[in-house]
C-alpha positions as CSV (number, residue, x, y, z in Angstrom):
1,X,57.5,-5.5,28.5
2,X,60.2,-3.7,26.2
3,X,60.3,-0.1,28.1
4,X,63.0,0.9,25.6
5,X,60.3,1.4,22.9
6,X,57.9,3.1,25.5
7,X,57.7,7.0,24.3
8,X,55.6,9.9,25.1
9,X,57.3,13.9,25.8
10,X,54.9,16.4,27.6
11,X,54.3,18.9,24.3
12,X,54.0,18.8,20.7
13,X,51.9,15.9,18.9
14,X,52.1,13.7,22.1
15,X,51.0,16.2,24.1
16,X,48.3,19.3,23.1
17,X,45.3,21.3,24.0
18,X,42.5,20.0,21.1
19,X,40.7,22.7,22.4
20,X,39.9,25.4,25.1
21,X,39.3,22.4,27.5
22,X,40.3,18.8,26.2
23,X,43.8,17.7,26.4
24,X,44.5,14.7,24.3
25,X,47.8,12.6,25.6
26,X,49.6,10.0,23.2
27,X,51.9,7.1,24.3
28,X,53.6,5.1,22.4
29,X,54.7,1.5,23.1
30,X,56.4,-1.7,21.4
31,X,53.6,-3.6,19.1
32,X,51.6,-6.1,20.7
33,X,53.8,-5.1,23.8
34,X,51.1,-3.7,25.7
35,X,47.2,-4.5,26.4
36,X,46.0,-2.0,28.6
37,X,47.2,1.7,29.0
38,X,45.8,3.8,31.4
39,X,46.2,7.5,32.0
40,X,46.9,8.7,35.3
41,X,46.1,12.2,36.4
42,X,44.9,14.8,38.3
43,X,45.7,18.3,39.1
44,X,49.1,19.2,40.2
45,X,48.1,21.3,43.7
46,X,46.1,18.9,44.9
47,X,47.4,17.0,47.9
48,X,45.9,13.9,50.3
49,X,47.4,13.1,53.2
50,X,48.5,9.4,53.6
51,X,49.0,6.9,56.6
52,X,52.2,8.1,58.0
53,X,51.0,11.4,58.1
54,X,52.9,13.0,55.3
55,X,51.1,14.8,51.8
56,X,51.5,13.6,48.3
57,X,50.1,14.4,45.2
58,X,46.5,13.1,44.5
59,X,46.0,10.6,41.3
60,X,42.5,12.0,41.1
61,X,41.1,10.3,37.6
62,X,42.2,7.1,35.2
63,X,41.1,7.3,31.5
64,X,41.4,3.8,30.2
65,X,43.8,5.1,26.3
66,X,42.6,4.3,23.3
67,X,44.8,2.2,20.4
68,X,45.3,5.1,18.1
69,X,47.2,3.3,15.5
70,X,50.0,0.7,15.1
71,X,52.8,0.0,12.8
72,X,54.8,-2.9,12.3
73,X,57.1,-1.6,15.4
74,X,54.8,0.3,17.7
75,X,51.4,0.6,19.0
76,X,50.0,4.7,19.5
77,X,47.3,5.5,22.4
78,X,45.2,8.1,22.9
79,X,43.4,9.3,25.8
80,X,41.8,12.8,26.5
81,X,41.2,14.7,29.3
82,X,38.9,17.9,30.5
83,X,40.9,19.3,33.8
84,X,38.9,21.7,35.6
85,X,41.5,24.1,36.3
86,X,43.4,23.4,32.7
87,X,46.3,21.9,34.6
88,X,47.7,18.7,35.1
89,X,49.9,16.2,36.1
90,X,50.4,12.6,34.8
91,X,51.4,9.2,34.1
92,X,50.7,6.2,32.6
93,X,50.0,2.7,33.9
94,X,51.1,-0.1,31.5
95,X,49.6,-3.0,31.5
96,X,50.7,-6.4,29.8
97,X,50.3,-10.0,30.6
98,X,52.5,-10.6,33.1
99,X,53.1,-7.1,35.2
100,X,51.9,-3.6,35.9
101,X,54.5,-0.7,35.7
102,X,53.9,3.1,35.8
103,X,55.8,5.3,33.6
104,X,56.2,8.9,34.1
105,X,59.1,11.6,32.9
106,X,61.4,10.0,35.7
107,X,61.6,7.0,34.3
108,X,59.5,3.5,35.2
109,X,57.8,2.4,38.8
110,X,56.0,-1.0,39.6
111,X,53.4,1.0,42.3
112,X,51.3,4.0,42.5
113,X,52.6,4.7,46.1
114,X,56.5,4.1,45.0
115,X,56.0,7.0,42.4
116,X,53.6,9.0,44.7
117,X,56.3,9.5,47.0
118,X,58.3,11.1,43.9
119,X,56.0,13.7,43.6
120,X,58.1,15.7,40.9
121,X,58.3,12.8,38.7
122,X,55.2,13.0,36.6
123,X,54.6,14.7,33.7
124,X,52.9,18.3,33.5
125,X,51.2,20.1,31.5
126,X,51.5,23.4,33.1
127,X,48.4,25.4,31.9
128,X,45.9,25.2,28.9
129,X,46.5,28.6,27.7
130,X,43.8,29.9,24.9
131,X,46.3,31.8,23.2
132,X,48.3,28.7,22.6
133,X,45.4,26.1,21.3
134,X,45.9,25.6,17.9
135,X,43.0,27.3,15.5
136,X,42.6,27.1,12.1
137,X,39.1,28.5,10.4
138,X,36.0,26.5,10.9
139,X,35.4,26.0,7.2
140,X,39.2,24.7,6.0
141,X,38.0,20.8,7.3
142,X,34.8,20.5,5.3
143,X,36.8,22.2,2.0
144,X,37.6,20.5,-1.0
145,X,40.7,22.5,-2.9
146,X,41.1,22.8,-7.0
147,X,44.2,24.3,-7.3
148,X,44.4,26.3,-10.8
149,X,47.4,27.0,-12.9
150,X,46.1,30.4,-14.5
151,X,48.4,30.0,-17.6
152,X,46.9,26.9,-18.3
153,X,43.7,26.8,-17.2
154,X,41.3,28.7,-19.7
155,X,42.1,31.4,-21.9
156,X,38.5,33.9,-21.7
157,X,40.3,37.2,-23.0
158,X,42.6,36.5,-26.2
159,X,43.0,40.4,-26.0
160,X,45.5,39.9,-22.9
161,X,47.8,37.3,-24.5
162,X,51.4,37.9,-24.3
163,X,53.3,38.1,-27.3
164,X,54.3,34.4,-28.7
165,X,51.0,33.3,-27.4
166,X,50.6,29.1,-28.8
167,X,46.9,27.6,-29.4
168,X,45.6,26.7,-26.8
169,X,46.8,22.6,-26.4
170,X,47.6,21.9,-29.4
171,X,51.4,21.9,-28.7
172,X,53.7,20.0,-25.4
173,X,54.5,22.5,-23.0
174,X,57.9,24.3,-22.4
175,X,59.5,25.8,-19.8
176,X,58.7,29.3,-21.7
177,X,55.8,28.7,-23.6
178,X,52.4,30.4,-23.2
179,X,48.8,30.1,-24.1
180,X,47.2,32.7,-22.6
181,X,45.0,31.6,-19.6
182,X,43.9,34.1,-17.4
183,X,41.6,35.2,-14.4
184,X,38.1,35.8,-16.8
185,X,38.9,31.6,-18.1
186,X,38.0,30.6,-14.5
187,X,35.0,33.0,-14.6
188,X,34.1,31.3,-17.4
189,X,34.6,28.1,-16.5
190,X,33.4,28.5,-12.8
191,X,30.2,26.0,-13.4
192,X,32.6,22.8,-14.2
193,X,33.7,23.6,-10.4
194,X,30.4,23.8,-9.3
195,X,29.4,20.8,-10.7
196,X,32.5,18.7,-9.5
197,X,31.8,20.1,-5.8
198,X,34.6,22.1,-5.2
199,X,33.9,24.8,-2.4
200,X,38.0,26.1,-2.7
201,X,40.2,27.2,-5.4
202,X,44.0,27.9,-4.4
203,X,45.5,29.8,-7.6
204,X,49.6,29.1,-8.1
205,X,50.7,32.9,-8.5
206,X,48.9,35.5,-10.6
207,X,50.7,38.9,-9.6
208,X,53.2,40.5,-12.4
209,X,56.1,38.2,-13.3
210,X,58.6,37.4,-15.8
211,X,57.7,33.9,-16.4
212,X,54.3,31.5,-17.4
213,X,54.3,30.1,-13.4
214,X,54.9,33.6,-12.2
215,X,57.1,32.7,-9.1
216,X,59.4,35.0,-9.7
217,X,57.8,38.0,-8.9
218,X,57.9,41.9,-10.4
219,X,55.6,43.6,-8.6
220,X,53.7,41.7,-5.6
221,X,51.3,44.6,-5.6
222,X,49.9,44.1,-9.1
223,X,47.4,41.6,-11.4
224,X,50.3,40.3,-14.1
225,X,48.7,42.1,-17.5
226,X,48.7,38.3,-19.1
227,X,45.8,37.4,-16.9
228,X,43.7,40.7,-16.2
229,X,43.8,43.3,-13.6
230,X,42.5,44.1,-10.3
231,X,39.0,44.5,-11.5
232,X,39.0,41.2,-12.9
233,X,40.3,39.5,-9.8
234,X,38.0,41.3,-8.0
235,X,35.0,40.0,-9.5
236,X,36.6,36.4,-10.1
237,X,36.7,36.4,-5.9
238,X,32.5,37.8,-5.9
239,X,31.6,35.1,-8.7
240,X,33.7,32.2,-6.8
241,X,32.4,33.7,-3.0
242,X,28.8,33.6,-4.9
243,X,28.6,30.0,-5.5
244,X,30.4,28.8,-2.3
245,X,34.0,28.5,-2.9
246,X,36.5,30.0,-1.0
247,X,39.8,31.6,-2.9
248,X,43.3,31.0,-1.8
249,X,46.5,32.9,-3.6
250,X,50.2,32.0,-3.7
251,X,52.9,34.3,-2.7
252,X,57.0,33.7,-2.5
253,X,58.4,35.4,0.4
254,X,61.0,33.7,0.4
255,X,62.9,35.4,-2.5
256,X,61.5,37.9,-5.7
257,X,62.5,37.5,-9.3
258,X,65.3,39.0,-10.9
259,X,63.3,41.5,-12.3
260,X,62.0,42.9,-8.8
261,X,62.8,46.6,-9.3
262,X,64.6,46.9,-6.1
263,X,67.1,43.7,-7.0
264,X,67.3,45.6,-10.1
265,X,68.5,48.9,-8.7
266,X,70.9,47.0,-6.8
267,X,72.5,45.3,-10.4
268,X,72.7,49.1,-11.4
269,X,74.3,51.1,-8.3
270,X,76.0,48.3,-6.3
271,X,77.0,49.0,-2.7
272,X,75.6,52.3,-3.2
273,X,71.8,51.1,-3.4
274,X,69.3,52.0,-0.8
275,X,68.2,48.1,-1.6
276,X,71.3,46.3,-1.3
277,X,70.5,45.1,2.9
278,X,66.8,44.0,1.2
279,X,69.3,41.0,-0.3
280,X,71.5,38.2,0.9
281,X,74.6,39.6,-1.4
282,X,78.1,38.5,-0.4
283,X,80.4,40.6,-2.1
284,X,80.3,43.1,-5.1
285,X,80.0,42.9,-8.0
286,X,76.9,41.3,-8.0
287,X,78.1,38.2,-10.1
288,X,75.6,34.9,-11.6
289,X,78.1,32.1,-12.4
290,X,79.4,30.2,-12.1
291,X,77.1,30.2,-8.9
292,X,75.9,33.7,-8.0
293,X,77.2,35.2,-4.8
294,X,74.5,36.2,-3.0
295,X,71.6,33.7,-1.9
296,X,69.0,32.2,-4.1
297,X,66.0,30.1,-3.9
298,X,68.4,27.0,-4.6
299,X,71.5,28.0,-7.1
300,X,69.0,29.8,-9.1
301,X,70.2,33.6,-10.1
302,X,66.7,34.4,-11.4
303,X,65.3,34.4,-7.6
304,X,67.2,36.1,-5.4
305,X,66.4,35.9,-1.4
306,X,64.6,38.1,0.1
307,X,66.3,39.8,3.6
308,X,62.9,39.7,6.1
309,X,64.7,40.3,8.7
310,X,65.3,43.9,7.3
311,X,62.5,46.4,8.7
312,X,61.7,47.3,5.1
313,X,61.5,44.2,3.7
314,X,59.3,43.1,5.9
315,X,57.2,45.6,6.2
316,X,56.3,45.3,2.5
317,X,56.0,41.9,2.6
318,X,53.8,42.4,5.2
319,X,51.3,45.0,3.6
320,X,51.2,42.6,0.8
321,X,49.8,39.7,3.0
322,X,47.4,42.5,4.3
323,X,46.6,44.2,1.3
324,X,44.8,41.4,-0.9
325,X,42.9,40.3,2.5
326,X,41.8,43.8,3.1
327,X,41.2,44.9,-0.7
328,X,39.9,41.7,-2.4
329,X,38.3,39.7,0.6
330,X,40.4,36.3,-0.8
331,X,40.5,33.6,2.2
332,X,44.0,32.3,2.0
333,X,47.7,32.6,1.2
334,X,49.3,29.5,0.5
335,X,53.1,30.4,1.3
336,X,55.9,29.2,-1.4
337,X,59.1,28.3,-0.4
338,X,57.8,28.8,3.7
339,X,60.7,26.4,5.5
340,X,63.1,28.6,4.2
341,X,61.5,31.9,6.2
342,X,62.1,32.5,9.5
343,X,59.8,31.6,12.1
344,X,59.8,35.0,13.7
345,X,58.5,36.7,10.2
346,X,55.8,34.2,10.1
347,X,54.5,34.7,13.4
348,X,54.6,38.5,12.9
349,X,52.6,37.6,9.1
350,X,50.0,35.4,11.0
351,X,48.8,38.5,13.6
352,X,48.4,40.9,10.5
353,X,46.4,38.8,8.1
354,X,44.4,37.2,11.0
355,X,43.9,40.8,12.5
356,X,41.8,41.3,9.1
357,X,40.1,38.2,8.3
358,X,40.7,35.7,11.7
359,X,39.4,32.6,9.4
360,X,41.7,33.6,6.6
361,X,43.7,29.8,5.5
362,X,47.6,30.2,5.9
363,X,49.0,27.5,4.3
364,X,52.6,26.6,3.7
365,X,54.7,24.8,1.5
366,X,56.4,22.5,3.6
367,X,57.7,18.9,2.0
368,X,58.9,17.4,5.4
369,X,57.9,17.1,8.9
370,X,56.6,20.7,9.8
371,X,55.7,20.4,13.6
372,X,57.8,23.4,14.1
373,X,55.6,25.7,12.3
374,X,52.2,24.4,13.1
375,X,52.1,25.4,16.7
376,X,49.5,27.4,16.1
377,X,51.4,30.8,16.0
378,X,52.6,30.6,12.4
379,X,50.9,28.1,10.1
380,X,47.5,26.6,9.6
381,X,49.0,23.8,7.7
382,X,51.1,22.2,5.0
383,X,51.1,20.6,2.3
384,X,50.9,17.8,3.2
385,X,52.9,15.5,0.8
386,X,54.1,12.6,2.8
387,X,50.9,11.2,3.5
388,X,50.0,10.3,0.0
389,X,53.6,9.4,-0.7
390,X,53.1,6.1,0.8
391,X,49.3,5.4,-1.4
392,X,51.1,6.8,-4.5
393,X,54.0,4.3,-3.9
394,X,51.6,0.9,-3.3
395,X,48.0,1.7,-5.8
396,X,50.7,3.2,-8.6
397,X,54.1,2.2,-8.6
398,X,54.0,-1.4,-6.6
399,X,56.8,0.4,-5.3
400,X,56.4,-0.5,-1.6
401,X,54.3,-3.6,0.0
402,X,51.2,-3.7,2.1
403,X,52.9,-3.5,5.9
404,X,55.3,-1.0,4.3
405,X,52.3,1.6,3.1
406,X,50.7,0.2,6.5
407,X,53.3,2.1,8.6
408,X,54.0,4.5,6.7
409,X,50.7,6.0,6.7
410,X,50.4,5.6,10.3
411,X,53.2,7.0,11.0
412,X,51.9,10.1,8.9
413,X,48.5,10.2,10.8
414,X,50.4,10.7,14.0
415,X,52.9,13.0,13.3
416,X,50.9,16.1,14.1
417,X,47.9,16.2,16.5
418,X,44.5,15.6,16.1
419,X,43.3,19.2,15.0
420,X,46.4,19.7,12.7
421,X,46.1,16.7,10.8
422,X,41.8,17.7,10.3
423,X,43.0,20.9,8.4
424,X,45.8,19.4,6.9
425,X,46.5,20.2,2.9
426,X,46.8,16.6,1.1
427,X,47.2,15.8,-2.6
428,X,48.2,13.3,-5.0
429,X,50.3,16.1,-7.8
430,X,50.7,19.5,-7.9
431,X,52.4,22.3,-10.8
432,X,55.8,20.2,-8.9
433,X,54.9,17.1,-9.3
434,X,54.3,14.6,-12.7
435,X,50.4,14.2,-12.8
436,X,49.3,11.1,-11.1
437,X,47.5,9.4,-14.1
438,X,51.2,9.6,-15.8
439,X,52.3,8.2,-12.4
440,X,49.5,5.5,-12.6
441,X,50.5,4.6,-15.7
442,X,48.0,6.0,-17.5
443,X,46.0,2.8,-15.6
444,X,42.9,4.6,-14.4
445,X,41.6,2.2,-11.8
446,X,45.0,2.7,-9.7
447,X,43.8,6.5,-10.3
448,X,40.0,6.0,-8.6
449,X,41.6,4.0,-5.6
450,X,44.2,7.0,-5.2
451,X,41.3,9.4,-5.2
452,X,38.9,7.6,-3.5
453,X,41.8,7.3,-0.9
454,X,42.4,11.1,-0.6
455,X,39.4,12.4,-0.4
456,X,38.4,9.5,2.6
457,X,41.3,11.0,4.6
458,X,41.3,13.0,7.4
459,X,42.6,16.6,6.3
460,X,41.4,18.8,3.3
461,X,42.1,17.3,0.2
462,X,42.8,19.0,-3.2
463,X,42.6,17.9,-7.1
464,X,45.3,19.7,-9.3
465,X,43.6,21.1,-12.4
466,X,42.7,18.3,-15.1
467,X,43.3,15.5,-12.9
468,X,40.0,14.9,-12.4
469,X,39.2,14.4,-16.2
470,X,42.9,12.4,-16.5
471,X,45.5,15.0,-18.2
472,X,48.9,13.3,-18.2
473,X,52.3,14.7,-18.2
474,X,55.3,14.3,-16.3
475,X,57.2,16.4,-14.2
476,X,57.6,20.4,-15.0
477,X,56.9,21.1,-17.7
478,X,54.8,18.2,-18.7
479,X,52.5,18.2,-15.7
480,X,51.4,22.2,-16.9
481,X,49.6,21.1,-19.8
482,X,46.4,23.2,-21.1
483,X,43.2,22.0,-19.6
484,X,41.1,19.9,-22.3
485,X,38.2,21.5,-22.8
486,X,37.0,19.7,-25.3
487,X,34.6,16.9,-23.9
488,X,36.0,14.0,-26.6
489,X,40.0,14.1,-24.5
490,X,38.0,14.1,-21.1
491,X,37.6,10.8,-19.2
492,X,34.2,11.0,-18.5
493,X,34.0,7.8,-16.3
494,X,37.0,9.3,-14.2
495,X,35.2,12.5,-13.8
496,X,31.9,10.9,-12.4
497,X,33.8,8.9,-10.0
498,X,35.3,11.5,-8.5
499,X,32.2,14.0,-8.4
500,X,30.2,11.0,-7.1
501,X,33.4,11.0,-3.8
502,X,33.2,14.6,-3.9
503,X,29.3,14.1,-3.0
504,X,30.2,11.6,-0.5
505,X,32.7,13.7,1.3
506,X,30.2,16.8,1.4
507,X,27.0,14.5,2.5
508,X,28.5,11.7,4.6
509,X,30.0,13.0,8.1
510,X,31.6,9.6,8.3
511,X,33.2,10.0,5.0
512,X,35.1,12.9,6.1
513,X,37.0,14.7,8.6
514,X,34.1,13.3,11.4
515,X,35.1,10.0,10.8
516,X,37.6,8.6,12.4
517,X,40.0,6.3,10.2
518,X,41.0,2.7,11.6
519,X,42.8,0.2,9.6
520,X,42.0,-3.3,9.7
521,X,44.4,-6.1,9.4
522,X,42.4,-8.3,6.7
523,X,45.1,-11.0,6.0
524,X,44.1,-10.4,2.4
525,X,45.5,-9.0,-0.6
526,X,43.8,-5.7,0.0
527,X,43.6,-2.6,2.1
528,X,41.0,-2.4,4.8
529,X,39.8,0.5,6.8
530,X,36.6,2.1,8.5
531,X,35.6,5.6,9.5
532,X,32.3,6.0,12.0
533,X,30.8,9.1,12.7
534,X,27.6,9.1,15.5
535,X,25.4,5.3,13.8
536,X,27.3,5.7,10.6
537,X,29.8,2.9,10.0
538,X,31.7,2.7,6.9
539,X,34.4,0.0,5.1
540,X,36.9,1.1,2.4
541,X,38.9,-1.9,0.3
542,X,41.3,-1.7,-2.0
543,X,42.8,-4.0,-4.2
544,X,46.1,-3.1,-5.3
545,X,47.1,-6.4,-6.8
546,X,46.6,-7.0,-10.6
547,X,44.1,-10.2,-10.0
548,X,40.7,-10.3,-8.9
549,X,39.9,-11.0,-5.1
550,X,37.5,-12.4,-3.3
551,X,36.4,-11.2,0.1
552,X,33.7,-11.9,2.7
553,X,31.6,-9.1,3.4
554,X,30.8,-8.5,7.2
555,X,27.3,-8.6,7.7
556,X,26.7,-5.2,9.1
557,X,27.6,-4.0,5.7
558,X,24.3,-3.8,3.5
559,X,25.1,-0.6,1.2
560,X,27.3,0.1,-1.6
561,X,27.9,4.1,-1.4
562,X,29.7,3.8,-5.0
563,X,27.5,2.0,-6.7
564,X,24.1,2.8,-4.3
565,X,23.4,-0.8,-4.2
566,X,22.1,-3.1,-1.4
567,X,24.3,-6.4,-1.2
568,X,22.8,-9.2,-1.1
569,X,26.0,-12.0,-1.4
570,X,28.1,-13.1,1.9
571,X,31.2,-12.1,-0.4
572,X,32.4,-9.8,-3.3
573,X,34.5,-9.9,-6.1
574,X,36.8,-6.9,-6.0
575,X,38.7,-6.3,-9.9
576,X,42.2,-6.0,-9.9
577,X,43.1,-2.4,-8.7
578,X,39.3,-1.8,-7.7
579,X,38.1,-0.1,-4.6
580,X,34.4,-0.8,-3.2
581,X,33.0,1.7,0.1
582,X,30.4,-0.6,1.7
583,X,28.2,1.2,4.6
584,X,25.7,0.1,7.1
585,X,23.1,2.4,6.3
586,X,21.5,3.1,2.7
């Protein structure tokens, strides 16, 4: 047994409360190392007295773990626990062919007894405290986002245009052109959403701005002119809260534009502004190249950082995070720019907009490993980018190999526990990102198995704008195009393939977040996984390769969900780049 690669630390995603009472405990050991794991545990004040008369801590219960997941290096178990008293101690009994060894935070033991008598050496988890179980809102898991670029989106009040407007997709992007979408488009348009099953709409920023993708903010308090007012937002959040859907807005905290008024007044009076402490400014004068000096999102001068450690700043960043809860009902803030915040402001953001609206979404924009901020005191989630990294890289780009997208994908399913990774924001593109048709190039089988990938994972997917009927473009300002409207650009076939997933998501628990994902090591050309939920049972294959293959199919597997098909053949022919979701129940 390689007890170098045995791993497990007492907190974090090895180590959490899933709930008010279940604990769920991860271990991880060297592949194929390992055949049995079992969790020992009990509570930490209770004693038995042994032989020789002395007292030592009482192993009261073993859970036999559960093989979480495995990558080409390690196997993950799971095993979950319901103390009594919301305490405990414990430590794991390995098991392989040829020995038994326990392991606790001491180090490794070959007997109960020998580590009995080392009654400090297991691990503890001190007390399940409420307070400190992570919570997001009921209603994020079963949500399916549509994330909106107003500017681009629909155009339903020419009278609001800015000046310079362009017809409406008739022209490529720029990183300054506009063609007048606004909030009354997506009233208008509200009944493609309906139709394509999306209960959540997150909008990229819509308050007063400089630019077309409005993060660099004016005035966080106001509806920029180019896409309505206040009235109109209002009854854009009735019409979407009318037919089901949930609305989520965009905010940058982390800096303003260069046309904030206070960053402005600063420019004007120098050292002598009241404002000049609500900036990161070095010296003065206040200079922009060759690099300004003061801080910037990046080495970008038009976005100047915002100071929230300064009791003003913060307090109006603060009222802003309340005031379109409080004012307009919407039911999240995704947070722009939200690694680059400190901690402490977000916890103190979290208790104000929860103290309104507990099931209100916080979501942040996080491109890396975010267990830091998904404690359950600050975020809800991130986006979560570097789970699909690994899909895009294998269906699209032939990029990476099978064990390669394998691992990588496991390792993303771990990385935060259970109940983070069930709310957890995933997507194939965003406004930052070139669309994933482009990416796919333009092949759109590789972009039904992405799709039919990302909306089978655990988490709460989204679909940029467009994607769904196959807009291409590459990266900013390509993937901003205007959304085709008109029914001869749309890919029809795309569209019903992803409503028909959509449908599957909503109406099959298995298909969801209930269903819990395993992969299956086919020795084929093709990725293999199920997800059960309760008597449903569920396969997913994909064929990444560019031939056709040819696959048994088990015999519990009678259905085709796609097609709505009973099978009747021992095998199936699977197209190059096709993907088939056979069930056990029609």
């Amino acid at each position: 047994m390689l007890k170098e690669a045995v791993y497990h630390r007492p907190k974090g995603n090895f180590a959490y409360a899933y709930d008010e009472n279940t604990l769920q405990i991860r271990l991880r050991t060297k592949k194929d190392d390992v055949n049995k794991v079992v969790l020992l545990w009990g509570d930490p004040f209770t004693w038995e007295q042994i032989e020789d008369g002395t007292w030592q801590w009482k192993i009261e219960e073993n859970v036999v773990m559960t093989k979480l997941n495995s990558t080409s290096l390690f196997d993950y178990w799971v095993g979950e626990i319901k103390p009594e008293y919301k305490r405990v101690k414990y430590g794991f009994e390995l098991h392989d062919n040829q020995e038994k060894i326990i392991y606790t935070e001491k180090g490794f033991f070959e007997e109960k007894k020998e580590v009995s008598e080392f009654n400090s050496s297991f691990f503890t988890f001190p007390f399940l405290n409420e307070e400190d179980v992570f919570h997001a809102p009921e209603w994020v898991a079963n949500t399916v986002w549509y994330q909106i670029f107003p500017e681009r989106f629909a155009n339903g009040n020419k009278a609001n245009d800015p000046e310079g407007t362009l017809e409406w997709g008739i022209t490529e992007p720029t990183p300054t052109s506009f063609f007048g979408g606004d909030l009354e488009g997506i009233i208008q348009k509200i009944d493609h959403l309906v139709k394509l099953g999306i209960n959540g709409i997150y909008l990229t920023p819509i308050f007063k701005a400089y630019s077309n993708h409005k993060y660099d903010t004016i005035d966080y308090m106001e509806i920029d002119p180019q896409f309505g007012d206040k009235e109109t937002f209002k009854r854009l959040v009735e019409v979407c809260h009318k037919n089901g859907i949930k609305v989520m807005l965009d905010a940058v905290f982390n800096h303003s534009g260069y046309y904030f008024p206070q960053f402005q007044d600063v420019l004007e009076k120098g050292e002598k502004s009241d404002y000049k402490d609500w900036f990161y400014i070095k010296d003065f004068p206040i200079r922009k190249e060759p690099k300004p000096n003061y801080h910037t999102f990046a080495f970008e001068p038009f976005m100047p950082k915002l100071n929230t450690a300064h009791p003003e700043v913060r307090e109006y960043l603060l009222e802003v995070g309340r005031y379109w809860v409080r004012e307009f009902d919407i039911d999240g803030w995704r947070l722009d720019v939200a690694n680059e915040v400190s901690h402490e402001f977000w916890r103190e953001f979290r208790k104000e907009v929860k103290a309104i609206k507990p099931d209100c979404y916080i979501l942040g924009e996080i491109w890396h490993d975010a267990m830091p901020w998904l404690q359950g005191d600050q975020f809800d989630a991130v986006m979560n980018y570097p789970y699909t990294n690994a899909a895009i890289q294998l269906f699209a780009e032939n990029k990476i190999g099978m064990n390669e997208f394998l691992d990588q994908t496991a390792e993303a399913l771990i990385r935060y526990p259970q109940n983070v990774t069930e709310v957890a924001f995933n997507l194939l593109g965003s406004h930052d990102t070139p669309r994933i048709a482009t990416i796919c190039g333009e092949n759109y089988s590789k972009v039904k198995q992405l799709f039919a990938f990302l909306l089978s994972s655990p988490g709460t997917p989204c679909i940029y704008y467009g994607d769904e009927i196959g807009i291409t473009g590459g990266m900013d300002p390509g993937c901003r195009k205007c959304m085709a409207w008109n029914e001869e650009e749309q890919d029809f076939d795309l569209l019903q393939f992803i409503t028909k997933l959509i449908q599957l998501r909503h109406t099959n628990p298995a298909f969801g977040n209930n269903g819990e994902i395993q992969f299956i090591d086919s020795k084929l050309d093709c990725v293999m996984y199920t997800k059960s939920y309760k008597n449903e049972k569920l396969l997913f294959i994909f064929n990444p390769t560019d031939k056709m293959v040819t696959l048994p199919v088990p015999s519990e597997y009678k259905f085709s969900s796609l097609n709505q098909q009973v099978i009747n053949d021992t095998n199936i022919n699977l197209a190059a780049h096709g993907v088939e979701i056979l069930s056990i129940n029609q």
